[in-house]
C-alpha positions in Angstrom: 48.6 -61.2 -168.8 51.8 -61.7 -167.2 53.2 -64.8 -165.9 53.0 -64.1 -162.2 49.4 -62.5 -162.4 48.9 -65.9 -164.4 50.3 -68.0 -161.3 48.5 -66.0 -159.1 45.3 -66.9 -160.3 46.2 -70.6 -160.8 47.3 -70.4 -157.0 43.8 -69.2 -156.1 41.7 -71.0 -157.9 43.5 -74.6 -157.0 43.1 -73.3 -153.0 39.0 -73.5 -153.7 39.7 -77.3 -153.7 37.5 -77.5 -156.6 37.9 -78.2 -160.8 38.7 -74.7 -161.7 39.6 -73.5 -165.7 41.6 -70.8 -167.3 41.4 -69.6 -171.2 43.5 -66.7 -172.6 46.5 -64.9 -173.1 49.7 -65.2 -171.3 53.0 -63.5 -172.8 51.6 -63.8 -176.1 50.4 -67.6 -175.5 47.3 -68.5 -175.7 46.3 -70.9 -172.9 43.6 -73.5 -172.2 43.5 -75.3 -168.5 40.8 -77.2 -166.6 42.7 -78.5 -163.7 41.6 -80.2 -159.7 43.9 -79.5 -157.1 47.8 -79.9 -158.8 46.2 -82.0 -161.7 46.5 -80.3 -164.8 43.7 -82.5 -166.6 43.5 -79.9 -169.8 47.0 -77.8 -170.6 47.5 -76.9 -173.7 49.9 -74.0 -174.8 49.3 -72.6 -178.2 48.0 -76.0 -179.1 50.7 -77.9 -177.8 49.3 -80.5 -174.8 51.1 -80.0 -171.5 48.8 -81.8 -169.2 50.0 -83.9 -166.6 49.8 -86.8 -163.9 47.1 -86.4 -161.0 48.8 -86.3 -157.4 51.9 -84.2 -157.7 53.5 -82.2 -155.2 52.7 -78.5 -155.2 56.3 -78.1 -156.2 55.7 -80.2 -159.2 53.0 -78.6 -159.7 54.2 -75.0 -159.9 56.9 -76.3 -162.2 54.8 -77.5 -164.9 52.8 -74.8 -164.9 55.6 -72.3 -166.2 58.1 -74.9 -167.4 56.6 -74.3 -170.9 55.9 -70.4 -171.1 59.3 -69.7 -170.0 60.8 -70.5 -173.2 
């Protein structure tokens, strides 16, 4: 999966308003999520834990979620 289909469905899932999960492959990463609304609860990226605070900003938000793949 690419990184904007990946966003995409991150984006639509966090709209429902409700705890929503992710598991698989992005760009060769293999990624675990469990998140509610912009709080990442469960991120890890190949193992490593990228979860973060509850209550951020959508910008924040959208930040952390590709901060780490992009490398």
């Amino acid at each position: 999966m690419y990184l904007q289909e990946f966003t995409k469905e991150i984006k639509q899932k966090r709209l429902t308003g409700n705890w929503y999960n992710f598991v698989g492959v992005v760009e060769g990463k293999n990624i675990r999520l469990k998140g509610f609304k912009t709080w990442l609860q469960v991120y890890t990226i190949n193992g490593i834990d990228n979860s973060n605070c509850m209550e951020r900003s959508i910008k924040q938000f959208n930040n952390d979620l590709i901060k780490e793949l992009q490398r």
